[in-house]
N, C-alpha and C positions, 0 to 999 in steps of 0.2 A: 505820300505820308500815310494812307489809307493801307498798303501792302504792307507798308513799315509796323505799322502797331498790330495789327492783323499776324504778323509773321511772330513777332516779339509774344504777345497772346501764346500763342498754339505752341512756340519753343517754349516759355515759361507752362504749360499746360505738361507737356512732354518732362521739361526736366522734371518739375513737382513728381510728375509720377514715375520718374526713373529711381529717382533718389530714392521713394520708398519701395522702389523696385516691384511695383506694379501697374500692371497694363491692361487696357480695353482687353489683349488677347487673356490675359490670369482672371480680367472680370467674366469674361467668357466661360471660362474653365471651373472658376468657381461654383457656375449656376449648375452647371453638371452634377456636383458633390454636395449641393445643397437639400436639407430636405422639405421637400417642397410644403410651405405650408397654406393651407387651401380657405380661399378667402370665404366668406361666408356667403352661401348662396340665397339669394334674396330678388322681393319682384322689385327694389326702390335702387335705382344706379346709383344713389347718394350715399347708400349704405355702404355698395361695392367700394366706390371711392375711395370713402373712411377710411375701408379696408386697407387699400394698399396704402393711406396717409397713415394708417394707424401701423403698419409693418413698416413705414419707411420710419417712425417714430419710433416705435420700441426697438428698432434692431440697429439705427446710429444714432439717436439721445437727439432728434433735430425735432424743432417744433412744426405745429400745423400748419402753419405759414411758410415754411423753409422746404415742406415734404410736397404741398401743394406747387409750390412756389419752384421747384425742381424736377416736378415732374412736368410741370407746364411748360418748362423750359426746355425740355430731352424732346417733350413732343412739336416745340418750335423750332426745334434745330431739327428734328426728323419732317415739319413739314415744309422746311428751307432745303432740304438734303433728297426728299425722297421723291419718285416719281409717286403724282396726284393719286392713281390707283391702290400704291403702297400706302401712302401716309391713311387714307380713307379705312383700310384696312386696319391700321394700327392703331389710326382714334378710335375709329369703332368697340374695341377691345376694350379698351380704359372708359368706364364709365364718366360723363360730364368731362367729357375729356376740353370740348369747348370753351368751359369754364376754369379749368385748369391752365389751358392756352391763356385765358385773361389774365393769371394770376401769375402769371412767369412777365419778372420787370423787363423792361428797355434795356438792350446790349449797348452799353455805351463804351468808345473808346476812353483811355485813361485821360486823356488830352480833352475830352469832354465836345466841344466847338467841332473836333475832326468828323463828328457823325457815327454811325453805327459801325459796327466789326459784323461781318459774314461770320456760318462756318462755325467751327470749333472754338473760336477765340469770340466768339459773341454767346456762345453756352458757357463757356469757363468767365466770360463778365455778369450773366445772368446770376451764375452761381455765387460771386464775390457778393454782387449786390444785396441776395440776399444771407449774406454773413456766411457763405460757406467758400470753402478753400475749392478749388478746381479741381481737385484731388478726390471729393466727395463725387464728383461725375461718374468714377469708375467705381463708387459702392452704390447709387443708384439704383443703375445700370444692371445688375444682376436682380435686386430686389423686384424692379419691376419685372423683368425676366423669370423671375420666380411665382411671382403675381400672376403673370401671362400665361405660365404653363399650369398653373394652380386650377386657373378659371377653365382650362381646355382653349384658349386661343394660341392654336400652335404656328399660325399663319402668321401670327403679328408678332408673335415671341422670334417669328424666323425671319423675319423684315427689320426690327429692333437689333437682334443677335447681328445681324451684317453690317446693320449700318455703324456699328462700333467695333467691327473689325477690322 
């Protein structure tokens, strides 16, 4: 049952974003053409944060708790996804990234009692839970990417870039 909801997840993940005919690959593409905007540099990693909560906020209408609450989650599913060395690399990048970890809820399956979902179908339930479509994954996903190149961490921008390709 556990494969079953898992698979259902990542195909309803997939269609959502066929239908609007965008992909992890176009979120990729995107970040190339974007201009980069550069977060404010400062000695308080709290500041930095903001920063990227405050660009995930102005640039898709989502609140502090949604932009927190989604990036905590990209970095749960990168450090369920990525080798230990990678994922250190990419927290490192994201200031209080820690605490952002805290703040991305429980991947529950729909069924509730079945337990967690792995993987992409446990990021796309993080995302529902906090009020966003699975579809929001692949506008993230650049912004932070934007963020990462902003700040000059091109190691974890290139570890982030793969793992959603």
């Amino acid at each position: 049952m556990r494969k079953t909801g898992l698979f259902v997840a990542v195909a309803l993940f997939f269609c959502v974003s066929s239908v609007y005919g965008f992909g992890f690959g176009d979120a990729m593409n995107a970040v190339s053409s974007m201009q980069v905007q550069q977060p404010q540099t400062t000695q308080h990693s709290q500041t930095q944060t903001s920063d990227l909560s405050g660009m995930l906020m102005q640039q898709l209408g989502v609140t502090q708790k949604q932009a927190d609450g989604g990036v905590g989650s990209i970095l749960s599913y990168a450090k369920d996804s990525l080798p230990s060395n990678d994922y250190k690399t990419l927290s490192g990048a994201i200031p209080n990234s820690n605490s952002l970890l805290s703040m991305a809820p429980s991947a529950m399956s729909s069924m509730g009692a079945m337990g967690s979902l792995g993987g992409m179908g446990a990021l796309a339930s993080q995302f529902s839970s906090l009020g966003l479509s699975s579809s929001m994954i692949t506008q993230f996903v650049p912004i932070i990417l934007n963020y990462l190149k902003g700040s000059g961490s091109t190691d974890a921008m290139s570890i982030l870039s793969g793992l959603f390709n």
